[in-house]
Backbone as XML, in Angstrom:
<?xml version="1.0"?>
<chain id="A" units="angstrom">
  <residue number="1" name="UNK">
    <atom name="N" x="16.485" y="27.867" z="-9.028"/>
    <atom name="CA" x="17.414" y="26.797" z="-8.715"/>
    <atom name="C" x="18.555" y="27.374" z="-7.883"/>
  </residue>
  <residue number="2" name="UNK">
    <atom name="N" x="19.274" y="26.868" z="-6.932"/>
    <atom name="CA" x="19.671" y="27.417" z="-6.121"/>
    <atom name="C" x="21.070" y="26.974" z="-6.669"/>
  </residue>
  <residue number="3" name="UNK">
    <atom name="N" x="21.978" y="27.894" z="-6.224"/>
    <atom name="CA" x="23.774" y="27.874" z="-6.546"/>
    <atom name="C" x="24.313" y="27.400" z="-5.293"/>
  </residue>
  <residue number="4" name="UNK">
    <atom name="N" x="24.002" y="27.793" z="-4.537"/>
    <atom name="CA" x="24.860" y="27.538" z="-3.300"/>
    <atom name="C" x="25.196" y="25.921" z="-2.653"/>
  </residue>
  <residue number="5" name="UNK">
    <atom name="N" x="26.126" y="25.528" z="-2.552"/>
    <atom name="CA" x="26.273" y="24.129" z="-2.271"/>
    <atom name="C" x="25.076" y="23.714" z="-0.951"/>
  </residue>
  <residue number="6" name="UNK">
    <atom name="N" x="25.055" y="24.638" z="-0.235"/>
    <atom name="CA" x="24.655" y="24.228" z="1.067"/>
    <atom name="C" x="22.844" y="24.408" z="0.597"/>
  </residue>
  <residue number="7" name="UNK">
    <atom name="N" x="22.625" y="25.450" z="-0.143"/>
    <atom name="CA" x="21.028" y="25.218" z="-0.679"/>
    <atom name="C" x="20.814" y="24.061" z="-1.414"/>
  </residue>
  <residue number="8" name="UNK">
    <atom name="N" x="21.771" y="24.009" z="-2.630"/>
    <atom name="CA" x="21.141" y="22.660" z="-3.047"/>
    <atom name="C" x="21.037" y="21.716" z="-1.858"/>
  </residue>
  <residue number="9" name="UNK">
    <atom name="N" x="21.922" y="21.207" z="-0.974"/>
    <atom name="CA" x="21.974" y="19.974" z="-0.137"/>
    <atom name="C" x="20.762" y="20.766" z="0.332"/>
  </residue>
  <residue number="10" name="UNK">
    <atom name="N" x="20.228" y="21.525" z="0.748"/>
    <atom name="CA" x="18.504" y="21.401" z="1.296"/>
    <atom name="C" x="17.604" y="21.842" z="0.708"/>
  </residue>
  <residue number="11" name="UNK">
    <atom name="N" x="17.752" y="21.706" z="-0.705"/>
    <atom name="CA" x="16.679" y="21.413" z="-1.795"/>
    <atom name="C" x="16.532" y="20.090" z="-1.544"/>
  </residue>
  <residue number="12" name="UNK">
    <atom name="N" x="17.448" y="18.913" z="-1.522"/>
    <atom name="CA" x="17.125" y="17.804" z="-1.331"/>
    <atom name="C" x="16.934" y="17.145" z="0.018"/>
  </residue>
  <residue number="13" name="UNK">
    <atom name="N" x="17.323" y="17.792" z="1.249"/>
    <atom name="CA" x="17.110" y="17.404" z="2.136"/>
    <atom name="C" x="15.380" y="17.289" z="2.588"/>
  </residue>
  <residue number="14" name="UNK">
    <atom name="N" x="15.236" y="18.759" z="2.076"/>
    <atom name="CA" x="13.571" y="18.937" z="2.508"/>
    <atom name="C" x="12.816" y="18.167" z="1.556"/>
  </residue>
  <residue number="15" name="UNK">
    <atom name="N" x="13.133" y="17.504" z="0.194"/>
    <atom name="CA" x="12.464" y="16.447" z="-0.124"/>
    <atom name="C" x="12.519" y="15.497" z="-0.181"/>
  </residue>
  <residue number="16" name="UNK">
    <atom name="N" x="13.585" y="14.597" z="0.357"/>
    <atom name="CA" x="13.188" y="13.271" z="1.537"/>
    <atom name="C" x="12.508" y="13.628" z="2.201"/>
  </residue>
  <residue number="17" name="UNK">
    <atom name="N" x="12.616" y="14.308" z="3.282"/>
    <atom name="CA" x="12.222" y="14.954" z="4.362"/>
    <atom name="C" x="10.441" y="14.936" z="3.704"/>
  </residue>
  <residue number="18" name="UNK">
    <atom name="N" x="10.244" y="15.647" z="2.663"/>
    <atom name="CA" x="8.592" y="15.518" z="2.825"/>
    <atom name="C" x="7.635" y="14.234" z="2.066"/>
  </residue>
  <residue number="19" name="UNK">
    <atom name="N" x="8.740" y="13.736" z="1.482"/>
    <atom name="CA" x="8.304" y="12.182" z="0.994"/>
    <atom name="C" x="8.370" y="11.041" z="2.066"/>
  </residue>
  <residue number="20" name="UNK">
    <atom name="N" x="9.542" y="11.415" z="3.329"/>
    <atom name="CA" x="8.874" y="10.509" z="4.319"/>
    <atom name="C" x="7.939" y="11.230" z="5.396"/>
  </residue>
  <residue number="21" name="UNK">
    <atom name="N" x="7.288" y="12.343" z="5.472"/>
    <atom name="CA" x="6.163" y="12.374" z="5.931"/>
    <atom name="C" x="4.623" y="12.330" z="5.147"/>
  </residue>
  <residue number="22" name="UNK">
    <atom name="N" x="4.989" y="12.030" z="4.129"/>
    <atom name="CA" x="3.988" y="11.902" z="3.325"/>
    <atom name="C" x="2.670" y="11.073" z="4.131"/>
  </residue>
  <residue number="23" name="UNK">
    <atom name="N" x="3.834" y="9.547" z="3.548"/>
    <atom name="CA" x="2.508" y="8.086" z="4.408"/>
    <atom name="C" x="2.333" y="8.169" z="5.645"/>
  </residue>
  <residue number="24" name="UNK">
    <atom name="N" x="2.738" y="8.706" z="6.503"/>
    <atom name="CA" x="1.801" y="8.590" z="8.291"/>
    <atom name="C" x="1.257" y="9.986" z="8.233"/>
  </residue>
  <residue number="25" name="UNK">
    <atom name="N" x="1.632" y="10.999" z="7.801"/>
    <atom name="CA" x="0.271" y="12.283" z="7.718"/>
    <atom name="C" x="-0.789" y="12.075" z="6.944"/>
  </residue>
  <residue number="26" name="UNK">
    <atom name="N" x="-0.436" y="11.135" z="6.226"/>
    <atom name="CA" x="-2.360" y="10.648" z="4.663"/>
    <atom name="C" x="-2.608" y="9.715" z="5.600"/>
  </residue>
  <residue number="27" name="UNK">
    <atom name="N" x="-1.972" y="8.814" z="6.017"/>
    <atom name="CA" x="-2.650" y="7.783" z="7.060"/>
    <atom name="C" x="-3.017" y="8.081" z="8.409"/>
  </residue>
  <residue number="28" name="UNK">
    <atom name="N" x="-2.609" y="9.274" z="8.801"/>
    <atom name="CA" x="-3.696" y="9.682" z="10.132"/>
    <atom name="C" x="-4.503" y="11.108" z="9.722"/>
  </residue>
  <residue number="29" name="UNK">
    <atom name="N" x="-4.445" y="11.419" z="8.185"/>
    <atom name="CA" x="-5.725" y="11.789" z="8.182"/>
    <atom name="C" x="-7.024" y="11.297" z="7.342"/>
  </residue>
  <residue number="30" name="UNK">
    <atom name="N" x="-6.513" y="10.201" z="6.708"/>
    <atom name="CA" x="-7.690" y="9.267" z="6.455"/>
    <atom name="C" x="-8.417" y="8.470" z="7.370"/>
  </residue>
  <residue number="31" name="UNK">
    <atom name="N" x="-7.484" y="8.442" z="8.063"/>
    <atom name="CA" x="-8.064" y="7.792" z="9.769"/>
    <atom name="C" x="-8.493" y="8.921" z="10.478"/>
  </residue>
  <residue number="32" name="UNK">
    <atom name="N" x="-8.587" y="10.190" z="10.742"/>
    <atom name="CA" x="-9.093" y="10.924" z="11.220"/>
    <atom name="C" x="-10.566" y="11.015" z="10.352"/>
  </residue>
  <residue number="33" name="UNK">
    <atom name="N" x="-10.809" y="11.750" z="9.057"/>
    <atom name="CA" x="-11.927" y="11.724" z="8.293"/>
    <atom name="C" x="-12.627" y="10.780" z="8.418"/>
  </residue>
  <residue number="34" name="UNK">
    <atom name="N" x="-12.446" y="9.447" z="8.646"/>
    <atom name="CA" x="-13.025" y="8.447" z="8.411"/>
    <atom name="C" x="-13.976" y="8.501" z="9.887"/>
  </residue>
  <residue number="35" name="UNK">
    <atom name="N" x="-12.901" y="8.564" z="10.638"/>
    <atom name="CA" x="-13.685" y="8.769" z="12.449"/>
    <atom name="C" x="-14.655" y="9.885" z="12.483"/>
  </residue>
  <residue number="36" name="UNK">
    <atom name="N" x="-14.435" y="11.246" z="11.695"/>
    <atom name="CA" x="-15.556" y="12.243" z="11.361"/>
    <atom name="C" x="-16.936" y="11.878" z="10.921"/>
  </residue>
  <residue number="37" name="UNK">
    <atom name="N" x="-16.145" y="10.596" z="9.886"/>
    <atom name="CA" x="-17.978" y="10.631" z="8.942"/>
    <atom name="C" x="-18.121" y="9.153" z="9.669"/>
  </residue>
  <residue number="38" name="UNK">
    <atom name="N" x="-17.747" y="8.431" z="10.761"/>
    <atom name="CA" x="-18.426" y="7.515" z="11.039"/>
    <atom name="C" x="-17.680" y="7.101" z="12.307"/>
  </residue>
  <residue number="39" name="UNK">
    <atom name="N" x="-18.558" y="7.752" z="13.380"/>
    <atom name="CA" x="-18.169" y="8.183" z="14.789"/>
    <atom name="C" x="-18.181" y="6.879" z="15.531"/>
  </residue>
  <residue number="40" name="UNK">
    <atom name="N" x="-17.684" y="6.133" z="15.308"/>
    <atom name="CA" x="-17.406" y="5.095" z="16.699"/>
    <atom name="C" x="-16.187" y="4.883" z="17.699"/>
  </residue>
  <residue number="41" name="UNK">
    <atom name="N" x="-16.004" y="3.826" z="17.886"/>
    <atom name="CA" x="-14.655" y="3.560" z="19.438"/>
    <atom name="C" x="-13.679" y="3.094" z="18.530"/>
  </residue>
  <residue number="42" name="UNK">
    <atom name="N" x="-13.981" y="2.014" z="17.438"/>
    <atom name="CA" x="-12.747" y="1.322" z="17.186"/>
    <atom name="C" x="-12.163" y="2.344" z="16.246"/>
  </residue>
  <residue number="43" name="UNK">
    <atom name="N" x="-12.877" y="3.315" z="15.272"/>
    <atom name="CA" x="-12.234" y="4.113" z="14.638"/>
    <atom name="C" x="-11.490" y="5.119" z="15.038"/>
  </residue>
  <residue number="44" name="UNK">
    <atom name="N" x="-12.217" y="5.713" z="16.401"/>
    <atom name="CA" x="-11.384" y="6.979" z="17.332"/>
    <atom name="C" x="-10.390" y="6.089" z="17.454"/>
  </residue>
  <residue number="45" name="UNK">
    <atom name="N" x="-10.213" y="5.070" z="18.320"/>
    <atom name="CA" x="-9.124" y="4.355" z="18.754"/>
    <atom name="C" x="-7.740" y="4.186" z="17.234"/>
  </residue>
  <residue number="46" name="UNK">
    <atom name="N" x="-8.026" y="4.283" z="16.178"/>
    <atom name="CA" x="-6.933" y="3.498" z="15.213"/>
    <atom name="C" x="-6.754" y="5.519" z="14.950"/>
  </residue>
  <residue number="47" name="UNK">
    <atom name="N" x="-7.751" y="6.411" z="14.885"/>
    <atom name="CA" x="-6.931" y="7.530" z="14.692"/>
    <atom name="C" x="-5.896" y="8.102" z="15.616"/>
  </residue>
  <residue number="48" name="UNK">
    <atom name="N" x="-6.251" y="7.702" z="16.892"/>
    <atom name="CA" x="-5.718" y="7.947" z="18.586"/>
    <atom name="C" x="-3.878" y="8.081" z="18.140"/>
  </residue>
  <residue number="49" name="UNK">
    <atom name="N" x="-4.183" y="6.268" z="17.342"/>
    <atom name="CA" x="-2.488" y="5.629" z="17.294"/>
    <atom name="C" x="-2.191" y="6.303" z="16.363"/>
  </residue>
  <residue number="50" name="UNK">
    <atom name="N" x="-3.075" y="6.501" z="15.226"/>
    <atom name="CA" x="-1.834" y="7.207" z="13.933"/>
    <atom name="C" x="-1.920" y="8.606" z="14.343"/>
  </residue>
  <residue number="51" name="UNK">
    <atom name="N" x="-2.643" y="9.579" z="14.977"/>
    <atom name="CA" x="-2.399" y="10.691" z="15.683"/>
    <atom name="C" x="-0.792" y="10.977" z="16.584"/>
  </residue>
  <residue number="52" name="UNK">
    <atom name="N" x="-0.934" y="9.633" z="17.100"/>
    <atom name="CA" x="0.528" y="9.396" z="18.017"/>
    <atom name="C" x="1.727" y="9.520" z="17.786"/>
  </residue>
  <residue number="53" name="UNK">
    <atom name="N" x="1.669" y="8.710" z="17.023"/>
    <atom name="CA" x="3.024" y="8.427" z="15.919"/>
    <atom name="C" x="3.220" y="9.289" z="14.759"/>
  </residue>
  <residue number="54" name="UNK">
    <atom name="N" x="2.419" y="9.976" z="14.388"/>
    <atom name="CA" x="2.744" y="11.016" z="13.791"/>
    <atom name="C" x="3.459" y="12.409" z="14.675"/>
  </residue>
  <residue number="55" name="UNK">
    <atom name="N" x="2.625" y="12.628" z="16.256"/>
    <atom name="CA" x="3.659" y="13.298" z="17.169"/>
    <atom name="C" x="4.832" y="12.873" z="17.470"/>
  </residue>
  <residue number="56" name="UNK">
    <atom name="N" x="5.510" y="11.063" z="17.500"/>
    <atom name="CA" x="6.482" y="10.986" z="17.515"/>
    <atom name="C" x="7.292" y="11.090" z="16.238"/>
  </residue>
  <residue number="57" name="UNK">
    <atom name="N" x="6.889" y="10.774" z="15.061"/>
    <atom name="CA" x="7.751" y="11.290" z="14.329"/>
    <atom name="C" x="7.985" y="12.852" z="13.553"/>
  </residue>
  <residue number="58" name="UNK">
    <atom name="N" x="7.410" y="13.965" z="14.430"/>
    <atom name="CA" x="7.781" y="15.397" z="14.616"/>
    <atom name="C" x="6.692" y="15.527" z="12.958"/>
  </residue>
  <residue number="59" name="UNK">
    <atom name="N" x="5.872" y="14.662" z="12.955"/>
    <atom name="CA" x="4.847" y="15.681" z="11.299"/>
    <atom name="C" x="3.785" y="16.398" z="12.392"/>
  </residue>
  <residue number="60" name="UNK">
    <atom name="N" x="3.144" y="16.495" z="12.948"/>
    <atom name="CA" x="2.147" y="17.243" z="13.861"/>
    <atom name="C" x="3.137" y="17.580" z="15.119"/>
  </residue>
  <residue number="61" name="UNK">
    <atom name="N" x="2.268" y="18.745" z="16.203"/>
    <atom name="CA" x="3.079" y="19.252" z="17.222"/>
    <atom name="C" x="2.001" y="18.374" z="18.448"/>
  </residue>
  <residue number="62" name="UNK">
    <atom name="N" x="2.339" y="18.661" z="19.570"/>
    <atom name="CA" x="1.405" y="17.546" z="20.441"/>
    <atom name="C" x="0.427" y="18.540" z="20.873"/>
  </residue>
  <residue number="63" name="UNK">
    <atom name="N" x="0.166" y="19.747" z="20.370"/>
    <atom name="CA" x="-0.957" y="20.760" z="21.197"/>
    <atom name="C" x="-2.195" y="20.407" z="19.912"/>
  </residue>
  <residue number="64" name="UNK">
    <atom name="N" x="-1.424" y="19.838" z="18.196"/>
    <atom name="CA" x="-2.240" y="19.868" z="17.448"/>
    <atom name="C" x="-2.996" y="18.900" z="17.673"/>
  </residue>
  <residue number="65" name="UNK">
    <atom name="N" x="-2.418" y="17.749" z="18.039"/>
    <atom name="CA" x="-2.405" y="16.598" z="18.564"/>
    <atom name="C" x="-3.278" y="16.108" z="19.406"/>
  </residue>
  <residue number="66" name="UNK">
    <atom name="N" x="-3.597" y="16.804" z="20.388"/>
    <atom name="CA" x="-4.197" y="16.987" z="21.425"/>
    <atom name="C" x="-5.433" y="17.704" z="21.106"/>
  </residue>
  <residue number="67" name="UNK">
    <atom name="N" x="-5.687" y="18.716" z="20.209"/>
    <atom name="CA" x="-6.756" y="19.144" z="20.314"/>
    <atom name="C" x="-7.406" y="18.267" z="18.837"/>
  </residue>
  <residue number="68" name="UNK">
    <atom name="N" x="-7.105" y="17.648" z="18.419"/>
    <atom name="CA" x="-7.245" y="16.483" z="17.018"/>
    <atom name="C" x="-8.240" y="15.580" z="18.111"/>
  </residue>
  <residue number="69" name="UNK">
    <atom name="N" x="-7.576" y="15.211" z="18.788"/>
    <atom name="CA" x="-8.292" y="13.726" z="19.916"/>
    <atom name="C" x="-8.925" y="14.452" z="20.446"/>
  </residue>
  <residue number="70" name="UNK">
    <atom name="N" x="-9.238" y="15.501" z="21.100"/>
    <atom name="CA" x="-10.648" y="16.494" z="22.043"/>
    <atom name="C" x="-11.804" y="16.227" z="20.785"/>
  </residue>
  <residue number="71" name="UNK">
    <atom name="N" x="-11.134" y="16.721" z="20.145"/>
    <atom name="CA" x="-12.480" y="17.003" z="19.253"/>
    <atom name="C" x="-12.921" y="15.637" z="18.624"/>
  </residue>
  <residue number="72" name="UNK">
    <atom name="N" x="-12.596" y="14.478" z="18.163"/>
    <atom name="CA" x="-12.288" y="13.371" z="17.729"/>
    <atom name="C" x="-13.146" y="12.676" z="18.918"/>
  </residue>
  <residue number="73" name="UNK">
    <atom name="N" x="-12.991" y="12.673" z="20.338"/>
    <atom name="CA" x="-13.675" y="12.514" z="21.408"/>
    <atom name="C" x="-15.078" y="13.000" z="21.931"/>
  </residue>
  <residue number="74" name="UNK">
    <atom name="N" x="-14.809" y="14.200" z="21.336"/>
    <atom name="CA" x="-16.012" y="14.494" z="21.482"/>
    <atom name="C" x="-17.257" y="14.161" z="20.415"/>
  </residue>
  <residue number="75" name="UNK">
    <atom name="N" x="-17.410" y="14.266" z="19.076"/>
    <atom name="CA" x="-17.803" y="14.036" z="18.166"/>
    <atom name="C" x="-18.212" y="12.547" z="18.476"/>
  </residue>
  <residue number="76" name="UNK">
    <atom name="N" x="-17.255" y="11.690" z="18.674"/>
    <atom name="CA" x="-17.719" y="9.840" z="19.190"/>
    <atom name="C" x="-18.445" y="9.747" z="20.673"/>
  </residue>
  <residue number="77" name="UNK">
    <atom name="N" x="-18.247" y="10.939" z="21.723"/>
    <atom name="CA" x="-19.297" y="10.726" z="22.441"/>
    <atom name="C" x="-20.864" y="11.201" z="22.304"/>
  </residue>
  <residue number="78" name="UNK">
    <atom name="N" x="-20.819" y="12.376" z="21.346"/>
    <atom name="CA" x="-21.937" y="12.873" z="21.109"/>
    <atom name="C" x="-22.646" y="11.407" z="20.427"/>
  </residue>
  <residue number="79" name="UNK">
    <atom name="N" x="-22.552" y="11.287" z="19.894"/>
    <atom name="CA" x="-23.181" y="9.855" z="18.878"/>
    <atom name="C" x="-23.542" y="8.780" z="19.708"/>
  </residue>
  <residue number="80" name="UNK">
    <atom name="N" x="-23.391" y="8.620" z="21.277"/>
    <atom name="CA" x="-23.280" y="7.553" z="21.772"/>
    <atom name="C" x="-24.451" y="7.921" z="22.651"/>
  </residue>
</chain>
């Protein structure tokens, strides 16, 4: 447990902080898995967006991001 005024304030900072990235990182990777085990357009497409918005709200970096949708792309064209 931390003493320091300024640790406690980011004992609690970092857990807001990971309770609001909780729901859009489980929701773009249930939307990712889901596009794994069942490769089509409309599913790549709904992981595409929660892929997105998870780069805008700083939980993924955009290189992870980017190589998430390569592979995500590729996997739905192989199937086609």
């Amino acid at each position: 447990m931390p003493n320091i005024k300024s640790a406690k304030k980011r004992v609690k900072v970092n857990q807001t902080k990971h309770d609001s990235n909780l729901g859009p990182k489980g929701s773009m990777k249930t939307a990712v898995k889901k596009t794994r085990k069942e490769a089509n357009q409309e599913n790549l497409n709904l992981a595409n967006k929660r892929i997105d918005k998870a780069v805008n709200k700083g939980i993924i970096t955009k290189n992870k991001a980017a190589r998430l949708k390569s592979n995500l792309s590729k996997k739905v064209n192989e199937t086609k």
